[in-house]
Every structure is written in structure tokens, then in C-alpha cells.
C-alpha positions in Angstrom: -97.6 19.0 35.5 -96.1 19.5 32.3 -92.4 18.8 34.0 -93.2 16.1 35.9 -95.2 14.3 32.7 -91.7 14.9 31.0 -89.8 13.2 33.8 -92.1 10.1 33.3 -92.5 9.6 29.8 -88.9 9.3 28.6 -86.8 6.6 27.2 -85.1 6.0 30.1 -88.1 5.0 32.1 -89.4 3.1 29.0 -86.0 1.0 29.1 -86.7 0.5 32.8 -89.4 -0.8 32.1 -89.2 -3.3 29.7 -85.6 -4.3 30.8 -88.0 -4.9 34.6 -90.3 -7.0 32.1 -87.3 -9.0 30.8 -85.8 -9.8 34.6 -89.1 -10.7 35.9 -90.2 -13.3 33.2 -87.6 -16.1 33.8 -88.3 -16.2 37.3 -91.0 -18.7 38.0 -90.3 -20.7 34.7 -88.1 -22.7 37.1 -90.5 -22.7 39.7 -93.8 -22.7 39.5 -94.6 -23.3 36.0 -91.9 -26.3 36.3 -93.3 -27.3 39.5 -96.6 -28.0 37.6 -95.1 -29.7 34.8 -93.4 -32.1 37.0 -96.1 -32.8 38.6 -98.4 -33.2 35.5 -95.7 -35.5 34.6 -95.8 -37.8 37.8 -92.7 -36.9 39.1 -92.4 -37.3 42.8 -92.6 -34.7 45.6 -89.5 -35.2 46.7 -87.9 -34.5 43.4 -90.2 -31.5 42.9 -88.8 -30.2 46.0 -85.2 -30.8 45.8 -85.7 -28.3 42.9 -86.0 -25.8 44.9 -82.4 -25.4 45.0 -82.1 -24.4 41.6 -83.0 -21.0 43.0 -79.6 -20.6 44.3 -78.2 -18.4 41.3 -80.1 -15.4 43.0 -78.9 -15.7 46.1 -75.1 -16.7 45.2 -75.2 -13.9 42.4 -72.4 -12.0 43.9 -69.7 -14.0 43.4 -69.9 -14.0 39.8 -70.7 -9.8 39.8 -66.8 -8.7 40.1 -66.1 -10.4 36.5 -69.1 -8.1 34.7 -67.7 -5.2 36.8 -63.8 -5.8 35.3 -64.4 -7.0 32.1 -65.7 -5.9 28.9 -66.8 -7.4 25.9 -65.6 -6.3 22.3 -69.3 -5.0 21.7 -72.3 -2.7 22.8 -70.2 -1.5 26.0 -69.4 -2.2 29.6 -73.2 -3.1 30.1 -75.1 -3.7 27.3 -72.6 -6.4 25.7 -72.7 -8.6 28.7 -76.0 -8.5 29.4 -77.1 -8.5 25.2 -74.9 -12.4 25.9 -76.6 -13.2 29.0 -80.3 -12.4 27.9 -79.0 -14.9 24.2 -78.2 -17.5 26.6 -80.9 -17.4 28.7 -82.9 -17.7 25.6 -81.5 -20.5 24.8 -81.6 -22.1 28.4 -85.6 -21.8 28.0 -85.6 -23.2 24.4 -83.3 -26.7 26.1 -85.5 -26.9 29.2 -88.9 -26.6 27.2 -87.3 -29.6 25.0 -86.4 -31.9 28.2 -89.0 -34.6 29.3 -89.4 -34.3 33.3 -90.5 -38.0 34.0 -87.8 -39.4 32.2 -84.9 -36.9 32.4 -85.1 -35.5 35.6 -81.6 -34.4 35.8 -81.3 -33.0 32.8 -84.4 -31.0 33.4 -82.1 -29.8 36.7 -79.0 -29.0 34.4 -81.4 -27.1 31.9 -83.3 -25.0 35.0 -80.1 -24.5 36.8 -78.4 -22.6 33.4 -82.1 -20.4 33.1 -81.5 -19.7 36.9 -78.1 -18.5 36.1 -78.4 -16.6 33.0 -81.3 -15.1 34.7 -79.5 -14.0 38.0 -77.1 -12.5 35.7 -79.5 -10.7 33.6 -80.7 -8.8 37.0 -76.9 -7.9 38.0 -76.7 -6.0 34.7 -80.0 -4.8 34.5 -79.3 -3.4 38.2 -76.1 -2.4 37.3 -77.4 -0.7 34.0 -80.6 1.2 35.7 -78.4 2.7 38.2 -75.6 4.0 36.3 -78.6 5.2 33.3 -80.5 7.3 35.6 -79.7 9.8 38.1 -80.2 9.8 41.7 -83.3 12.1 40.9 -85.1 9.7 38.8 -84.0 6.2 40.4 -86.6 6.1 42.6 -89.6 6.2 39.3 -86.8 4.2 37.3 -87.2 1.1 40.1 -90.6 1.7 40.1 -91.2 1.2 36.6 -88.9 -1.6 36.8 -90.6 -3.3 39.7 -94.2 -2.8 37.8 -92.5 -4.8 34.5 -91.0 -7.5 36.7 -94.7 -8.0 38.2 -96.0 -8.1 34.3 -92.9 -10.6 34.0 -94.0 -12.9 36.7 -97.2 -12.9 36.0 -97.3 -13.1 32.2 -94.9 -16.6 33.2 -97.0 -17.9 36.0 -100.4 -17.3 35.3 -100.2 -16.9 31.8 -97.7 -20.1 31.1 -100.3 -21.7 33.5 -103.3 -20.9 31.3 -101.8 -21.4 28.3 -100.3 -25.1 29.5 -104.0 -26.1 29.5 -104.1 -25.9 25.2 -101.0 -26.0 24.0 -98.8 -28.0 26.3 -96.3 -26.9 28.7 -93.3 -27.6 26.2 -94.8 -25.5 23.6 -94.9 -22.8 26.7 -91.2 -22.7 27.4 -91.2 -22.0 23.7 -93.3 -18.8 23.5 -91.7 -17.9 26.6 -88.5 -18.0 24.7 -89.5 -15.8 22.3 -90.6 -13.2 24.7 -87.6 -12.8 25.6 -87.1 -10.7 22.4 -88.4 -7.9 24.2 -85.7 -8.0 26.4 -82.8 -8.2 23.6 -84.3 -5.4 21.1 -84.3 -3.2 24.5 -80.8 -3.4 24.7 -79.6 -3.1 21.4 -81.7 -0.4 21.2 -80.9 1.5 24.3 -78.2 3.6 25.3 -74.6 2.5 27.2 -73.8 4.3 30.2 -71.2 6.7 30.6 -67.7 4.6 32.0 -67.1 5.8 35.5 -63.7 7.0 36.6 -61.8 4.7 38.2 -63.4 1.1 37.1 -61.7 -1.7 38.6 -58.0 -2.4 36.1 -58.0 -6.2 37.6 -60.0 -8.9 38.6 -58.4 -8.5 42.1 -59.5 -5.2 42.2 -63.0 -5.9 41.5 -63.4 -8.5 44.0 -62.2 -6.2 46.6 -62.3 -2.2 46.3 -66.1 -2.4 46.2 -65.8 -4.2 50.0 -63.3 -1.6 51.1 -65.0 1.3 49.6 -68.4 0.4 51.2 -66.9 -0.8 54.8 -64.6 2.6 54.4 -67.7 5.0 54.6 -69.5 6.1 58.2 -72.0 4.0 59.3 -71.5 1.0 56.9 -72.7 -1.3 59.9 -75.8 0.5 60.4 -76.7 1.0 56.8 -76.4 -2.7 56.3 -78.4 -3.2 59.8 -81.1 -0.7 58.4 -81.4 -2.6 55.0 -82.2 -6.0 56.7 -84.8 -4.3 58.9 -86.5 -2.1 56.5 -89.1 -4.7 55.2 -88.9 -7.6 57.7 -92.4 -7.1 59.4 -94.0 -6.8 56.5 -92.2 -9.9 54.7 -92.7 -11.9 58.1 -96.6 -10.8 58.3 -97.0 -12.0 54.1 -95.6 -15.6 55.0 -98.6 -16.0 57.1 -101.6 -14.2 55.0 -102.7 -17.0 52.8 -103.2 -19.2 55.6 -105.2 -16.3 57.8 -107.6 -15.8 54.7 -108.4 -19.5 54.9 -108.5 -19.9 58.5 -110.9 -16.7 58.3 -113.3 -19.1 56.3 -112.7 -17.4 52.7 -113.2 -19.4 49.9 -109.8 -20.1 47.3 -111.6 -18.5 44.7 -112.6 -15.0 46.8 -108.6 -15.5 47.7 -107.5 -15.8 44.0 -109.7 -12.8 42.9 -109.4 -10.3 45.7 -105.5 -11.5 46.8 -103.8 -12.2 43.7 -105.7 -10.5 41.0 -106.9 -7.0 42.7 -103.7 -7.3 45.1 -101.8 -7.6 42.2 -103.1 -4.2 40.4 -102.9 -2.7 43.8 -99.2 -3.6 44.0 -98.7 -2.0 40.5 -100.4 1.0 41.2 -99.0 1.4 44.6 -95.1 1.1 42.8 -96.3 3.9 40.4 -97.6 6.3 42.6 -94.3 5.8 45.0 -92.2 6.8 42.2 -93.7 10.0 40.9 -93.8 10.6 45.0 -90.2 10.1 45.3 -89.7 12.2 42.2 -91.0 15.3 44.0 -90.3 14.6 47.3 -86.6 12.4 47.6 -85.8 9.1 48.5 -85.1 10.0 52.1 -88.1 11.3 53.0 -90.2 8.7 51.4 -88.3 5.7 52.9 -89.9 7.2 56.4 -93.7 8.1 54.4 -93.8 4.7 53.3 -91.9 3.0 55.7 -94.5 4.3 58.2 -98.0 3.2 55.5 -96.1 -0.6 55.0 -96.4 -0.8 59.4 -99.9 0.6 59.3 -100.9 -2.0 56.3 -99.5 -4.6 58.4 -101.6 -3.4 61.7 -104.7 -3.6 59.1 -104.6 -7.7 58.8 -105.1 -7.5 63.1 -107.8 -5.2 62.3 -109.4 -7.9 59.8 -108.7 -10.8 62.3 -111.4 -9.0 64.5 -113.7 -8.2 61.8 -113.7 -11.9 60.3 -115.2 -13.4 57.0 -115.7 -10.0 55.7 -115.4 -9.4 52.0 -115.2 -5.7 51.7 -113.0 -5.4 54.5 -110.5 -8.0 53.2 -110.8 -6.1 49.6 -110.0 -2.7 51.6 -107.1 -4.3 53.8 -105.2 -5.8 50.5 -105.7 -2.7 49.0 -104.1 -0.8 51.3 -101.7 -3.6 52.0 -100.3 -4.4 48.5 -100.4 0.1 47.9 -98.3 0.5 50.5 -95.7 -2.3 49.9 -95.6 -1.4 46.2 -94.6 2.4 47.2 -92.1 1.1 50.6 -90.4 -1.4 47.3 -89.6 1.1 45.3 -88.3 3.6 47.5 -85.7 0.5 49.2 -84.7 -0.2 45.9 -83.9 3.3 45.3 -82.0 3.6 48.3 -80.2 1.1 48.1 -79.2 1.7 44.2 -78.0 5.4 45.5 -75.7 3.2 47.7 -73.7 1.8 45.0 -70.7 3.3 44.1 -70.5 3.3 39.9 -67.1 1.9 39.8 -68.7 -1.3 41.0 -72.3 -0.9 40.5 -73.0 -4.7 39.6 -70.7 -5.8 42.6 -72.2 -3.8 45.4 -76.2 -4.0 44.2 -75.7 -7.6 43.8 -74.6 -7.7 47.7 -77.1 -5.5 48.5 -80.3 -7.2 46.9 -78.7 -10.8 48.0 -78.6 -9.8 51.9 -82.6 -8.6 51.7 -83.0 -12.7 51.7 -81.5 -13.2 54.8 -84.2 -11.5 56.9 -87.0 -12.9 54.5 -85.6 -16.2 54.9 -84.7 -16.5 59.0 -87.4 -14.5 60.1 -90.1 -15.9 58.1 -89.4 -19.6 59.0 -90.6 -19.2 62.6 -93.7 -17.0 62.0 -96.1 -20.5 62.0 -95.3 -21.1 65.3 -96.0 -17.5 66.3 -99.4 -17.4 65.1 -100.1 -20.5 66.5 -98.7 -19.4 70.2 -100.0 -15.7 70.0 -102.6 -16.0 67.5 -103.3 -14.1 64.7 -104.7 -10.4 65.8 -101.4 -10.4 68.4 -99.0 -12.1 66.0 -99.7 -9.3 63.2 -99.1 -6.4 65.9 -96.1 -8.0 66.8 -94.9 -7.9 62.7 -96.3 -4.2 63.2 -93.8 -3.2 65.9 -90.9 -5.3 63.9 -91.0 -2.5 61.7 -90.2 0.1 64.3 -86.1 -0.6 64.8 -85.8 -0.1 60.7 -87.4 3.3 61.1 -85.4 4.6 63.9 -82.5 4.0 61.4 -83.6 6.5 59.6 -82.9 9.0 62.1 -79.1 8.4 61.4 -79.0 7.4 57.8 -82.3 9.1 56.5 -82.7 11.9 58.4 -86.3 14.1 57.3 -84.7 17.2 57.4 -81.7 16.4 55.0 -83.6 16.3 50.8 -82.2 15.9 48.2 -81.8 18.5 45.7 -85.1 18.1 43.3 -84.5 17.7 39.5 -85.6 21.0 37.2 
């Protein structure tokens, strides 16, 4: 116990961490904290949802990743110096879209979001970059744990909290504190330590736009690794598009959703995240893609069980439980994976790739899941997201195998 204690309680998970805290916190600040705002501030629907396209940054981030790969700045290091400038700018970013006025400057308000948006997809290419190059293979799977869990706090410290707060202080006095959270995120990095410079780091811009693409494409199976990472989570990302309507249609009330979904789901999530790192630590990344991977399609086979069981409080509490547990262990153990992909040369490059293609899958196979419930109905339709999950295991055969673990850390 003593070891594994030691494993956890380092610096290195601590900057994980905190550096997760720091990604997760700008996320919603142009979504649904500004969604609110605009709306307190009469601006129209349409509007409100044309800013949905601000969130493009995360999804585009990889065209931007070769640059931070090749280039250094005069200070704090390959990693730490970009991403010390990126987390100033975003800062600032916040500050300028806390001082816009949404009924009157609506595109300014959409200039201002779109820099946060990009400053912030640029924070989590470093951060990615950083955690995977800081930790070993051994301890990436706690290390995204631990950075998954402060991303949550993040979110939810923006959301709910900006939220909250909004109601006595105003939502431009919010962007500001927000700002100033962001602190946490600077100190961490000038405080932390800069990864070792791999051998062989891209010499030109040229180079960095295309030897992470041929290095990946060059190993075996670089097809079915791809194929495996956009089937990992999709039944359980095309069964949560659907789960706030089931509760309702179940007859539960929005307040028995808000505590038992959001607020116990929410420690459930965290907990669940925790647990699957010290899990990974002792048993590999391998073999906990297939023990979770397996729990995540069981959790998802739970909501069917519910839809049978109906307005049932307990048994709702015990199927999010499980539900958010499970996803929270099956997240950090993908994450893991998929930062033991990476080659270090071009660690920002290849994990910004990586994390962008999970949206594919979230996005297409989500949109039609409506119409499924409605044709199959809802015990059917979440046995169907069950068996979805089924292909992405069988890829572990190949790329995964049980039998081949990875060497444990002293």
C-alpha cells in the first residue's frame, strides 16, 4: 500500500491535476454560461445558436498542433513556454468577453468567444502534449484520471458555479473571477517541471506537418487502431444522448433529475475516474480497456433494465451510479491508450488527431438515436447501444490482447 500511496501522491499527478482543472474551466464559458447571458440579455434564438460554432477550435485543433510541435519559444521549454502564452492569452480572452455587452455587440461577443475557444483548444494540445511526455506509460493511466477528475471540477466550477454566482453578482463580474482562476493554471506551469526533449523532434515546419502522419500510418494495424478508437465509446456516447429525455418520459421530476443525474452522477463520474486509475496502475492499460470496456456495455444494458422498472427512485440512483462509475473508469483508460499511442517526437500533433476523431462517432451516431428510440422504443433502443459496444471490444483481441501486460512500475 505504501508503493502504491507513493505512486498517487506525487507532483506529477498533482500537476495533472490542476493543469486538468485549468483545461476544463474555459469550456462552457462559451457555452453555457454565454448561452444564459445571451439570453438574459434578449438576444434571439437564432443568434444563441449560431454560436454554437464557436466550438470549432476543438475540433479543428490539429491544424494548428504541428507549429507547437516545431517551434520553441525563448522561455520555460518546448512545453511549458507555449502553453505559459496560451493560458496569458486565454486570460485575457475571458477578461474582453466578460467586458462585451451581448444585446448590443453581438459580434464582438463572437470575436471575444471565438479567441477563448482558441486559446483554450490550444491550452488542451499542450496540456496533452505535456501529460504524456511527463509521465510514463506506467502512470498515464492515473495521470488522465486525475486530469479527467480536474476537468470535471473545471466544468463544473464554470457552469454551475458561474451560474449560481450570475444570480448576485452579474454575469460580467463572472467572466472576471473566472479570469482570475485561471491563475491556478499559470502558477502550475511555472512551477512544474519541462519534459525531457525527445530524439528526433521535427527540424521544420514541413516535417511536423507530415512525419507524425507517416510515422502513425507506417506502423501495423494503423487502420484498425483508428477503427478501434472510434468504436470504443460509441454505445455508450449514443445511449447518453437519449438519457435526459428517458428520465422525463419515465415521469421523474427536473429536480430528482438535477440531484440524482447531475449532482450524485457527477461524484460517481469522479470516483469512478479515480478508482480506474489506481486499477490501471496495478493492472495495465491493456487489460483494463477490456475490464471496463466490458462494465461501460453492462451500464448501458442497466438504463433497459430501468425502462422496465419505471418511476423508480432508488433504482434510477443505482443505475447512474453504476452508469457514470463505469464511464469514469472506460475514460480514463481510452485516454491512456490513446496517449501511449503518440509518438514523443510529435506528441501535440498525433494526440490532437486522436482526441479530434473521438467526435466523429459522438457526433454521426448520436444525431439519429431520436429516431431509434422512437421506432424501437426505449428498453430495445438501449440494448441495441449495448451490442454497439461489442465490435470495439473484439478490437481488442488484435490491438489489446489480455494476455500481453505491460511491465508494472516498482
Amino acid at each position: 500500500m505504501p508503493g502504491l500511496l507513493g505512486q498517487i501522491f506525487t507532483a506529477r499527478m498533482l500537476v495533472a491535476l490542476l493543469m486538468g482543472f485549468s483545461s476544463g474551466l474555459p469550456l462552457l464559458l462559451t457555452i453555457s454560461l454565454l448561452q444564459a447571458w445571451m439570453r438574459q440579455e434578449r438576444v434571439d434564438l437564432a443568434t444563441i445558436g449560431l454560436m454554437a460554432l464557436l466550438g470549432l477550435p476543438y475540433t479543428l485543433k490539429f491544424l494548428w498542433a504541428p507549429i507547437l510541435d516545431r517551434f520553441r519559444l525563448p522561455f520555460l521549454g518546448r512545453r511549458r513556454g507555449w502553453l505559459l502564452l496560451a493560458q496569458v492569452c486565454l486570460t485575457v480572452a475571458i477578461v474582453a468577453l466578460g467586458l462585451t455587452r451581448p444585446a448590443q455587440q453581438p459580434t464582438l461577443v463572437a470575436l471575444a468567444a471565438l479567441l477563448v475557444t482558441f486559446f483554450s483548444a490550444s491550452q488542451d494540445i499542450l496540456v496533452d502534449a505535456y501529460r504524456r511526455e511527463d509521465l510514463s506509460d506506467q502512470e498515464l493511466g492515473l495521470g488522465s484520471s486525475l486530469y479527467v477528475n480536474g476537468y470535471r471540477v473545471g466544468m463544473l466550477l464554470a457552469s454551475g458555479g458561474g451560474l449560481i454566482m450570475a444570480d448576485h453578482i452579474g454575469f460580467r463580474q463572472v467572466y472576471m473571477v473566472m479570469a482570475a482562476v485561471m491563475v491556478v493554471g499559470i502558477i502550475t506551469t511555472l512551477l512544474c517541471r519541462e519534459p525531457a526533449n525527445p530524439q528526433g523532434a521535427p527540424g521544420s515546419l514541413k516535417e511536423a506537418v507530415i512525419q507524425p502522419f507517416v510515422e502513425y500510418f507506417q506502423r501495423a494495424g494503423a487502420v484498425g487502431i483508428l477503427a478501434f478508437i472510434l468504436l470504443y465509446k460509441i454505445g455508450d456516447s449514443m445511449a447518453s444522448t437519449m438519457t435526459i429525455p428517458f428520465y422525463l418520459d419515465l415521469g421523474f421530476s427536473n429536480s430528482q433529475i438535477g440531484a440524482v443525474v447531475k449532482l450524485f452522477g457527477f461524484w460517481a463520474t469522479v470516483g469512478g475516474g479515480l478508482l480506474g486509475g489506481v486499477v490501471i496502475l496495478k493492472q495495465g492499460i491493456r487489460r483494463c480497456l477490456w475490464i471496463f470496456g466490458i462494465l461501460q456495455a453492462l451500464s448501458t444494458a442497466g438504463f433497459a433494465a430501468l425502462a422496465y422498472l419505471g418511476q423508480e427512485l432508488g433504482a434510477l440512483a443505482a443505475v447512474i451510479a453504476f452508469e457514470n462509475l463505469t464511464s469514469g473508469m472506460g475514460t480514463a483508460a481510452f485516454l491512456a491508450y490513446m496517449a501511449s499511442l503518440t509518438d514523443r517526437r510529435f506528441t501535440a500533433t498525433q494526440f490532437a488527431l486522436l482526441s479530434s476523431l473521438i467526435g466523429i462517432p459522438r457526433v454521426l451516431a448520436s444525431a439519429p438515436t431520436g429516431w431509434l428510440a422512437q421506432v424501437m422504443g426505449y428498453p430495445a433502443f438501449f440494448i441495441f447501444c449495448t451490442l454497439v459496444a461489442i465490435p470495439g471490444l473484439i478490437l481488442l483481441l488484435r490491438f489489446a490482447p489480455w494476455r500481453l501486460q505491460e511491465a508494472k512500475p516498482d
